[in-house]
N, C-alpha and C positions, 0 to 999 in steps of 0.2 A: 480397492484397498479393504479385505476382510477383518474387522475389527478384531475375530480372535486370534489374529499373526501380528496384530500390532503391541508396540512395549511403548507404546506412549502412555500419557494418564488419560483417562476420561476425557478431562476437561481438554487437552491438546488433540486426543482423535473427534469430539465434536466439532473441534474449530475445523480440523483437517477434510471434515467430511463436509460441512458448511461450505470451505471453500470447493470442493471437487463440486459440490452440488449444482454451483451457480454454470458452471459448461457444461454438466453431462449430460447426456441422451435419456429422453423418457421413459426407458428400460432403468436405467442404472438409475435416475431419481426414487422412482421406488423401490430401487435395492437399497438405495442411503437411508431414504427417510425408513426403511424398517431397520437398519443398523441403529441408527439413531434411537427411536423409538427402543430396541433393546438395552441401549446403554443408557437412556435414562431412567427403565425399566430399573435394570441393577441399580442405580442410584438410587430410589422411591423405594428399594425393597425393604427396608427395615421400617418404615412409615406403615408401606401396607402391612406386610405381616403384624404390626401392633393393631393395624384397624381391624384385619381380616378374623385376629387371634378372638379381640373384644366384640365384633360380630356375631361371628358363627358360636362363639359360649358362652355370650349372656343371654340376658334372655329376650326371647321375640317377640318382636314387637306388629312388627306386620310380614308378611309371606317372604320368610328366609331371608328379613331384614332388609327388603331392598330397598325402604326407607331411607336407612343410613347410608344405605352403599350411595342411593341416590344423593344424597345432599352431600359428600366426600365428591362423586363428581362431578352435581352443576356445577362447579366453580372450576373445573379442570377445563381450561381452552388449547388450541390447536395441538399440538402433537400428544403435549401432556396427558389428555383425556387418553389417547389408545396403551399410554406408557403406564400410565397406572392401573388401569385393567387388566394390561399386561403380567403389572408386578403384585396386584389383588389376588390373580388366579395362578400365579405360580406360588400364591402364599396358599393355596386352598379355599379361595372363595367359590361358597356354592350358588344353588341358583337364585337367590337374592343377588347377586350382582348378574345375573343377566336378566333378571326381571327388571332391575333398574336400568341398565343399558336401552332394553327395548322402549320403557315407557323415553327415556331422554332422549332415544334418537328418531321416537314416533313410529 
């Protein structure tokens, strides 16, 4: 079920793929969980872009700010964390969020 053929909202295509999730085959789980991941992405997009926007043009503070990117995502647990990276870098975050990335996933 490709999320960009569906006319459901959001909130009814996550449920929709939640349930397919629980039977399908472990090919098709990581085709959901990155559906997923995209449509929470869109949801987070106007958060990141205001974080991404006050990042990258204030001023820096440590190498490409990934200070802030880092503390924006200690707190992001399971799926969350790769959806707002997701919707970080489609806002134009530079390499301050993969500096932070690396140091947070060691």
């Amino acid at each position: 079920m490709p999320t960009e053929n569906v006319t459901l909202s959001n909130t009814d295509t996550l449920k929709a793929l939640a349930t397919e999730f629980k039977t399908a085959d472990p090919i098709r789980k990581v085709e959901i969980q990155k559906e997923i991941i995209n449509i929470i992405a869109i949801e987070l997009k106007p958060e990141a872009t205001e974080m991404v926007e006050s990042f990258e043009n204030g001023m820096e503070t440590t190498q490409g700010n990934y200070g802030k990117y880092m503390q924006v995502l200690s707190d992001m647990k399971g799926i969350y964390f790769p959806a707002m990276v997701k919707a970080m870098r489609d806002a134009g975050a530079g390499q301050g969020l993969d500096s932070a990335i690396k140091i947070i996933k060691g």
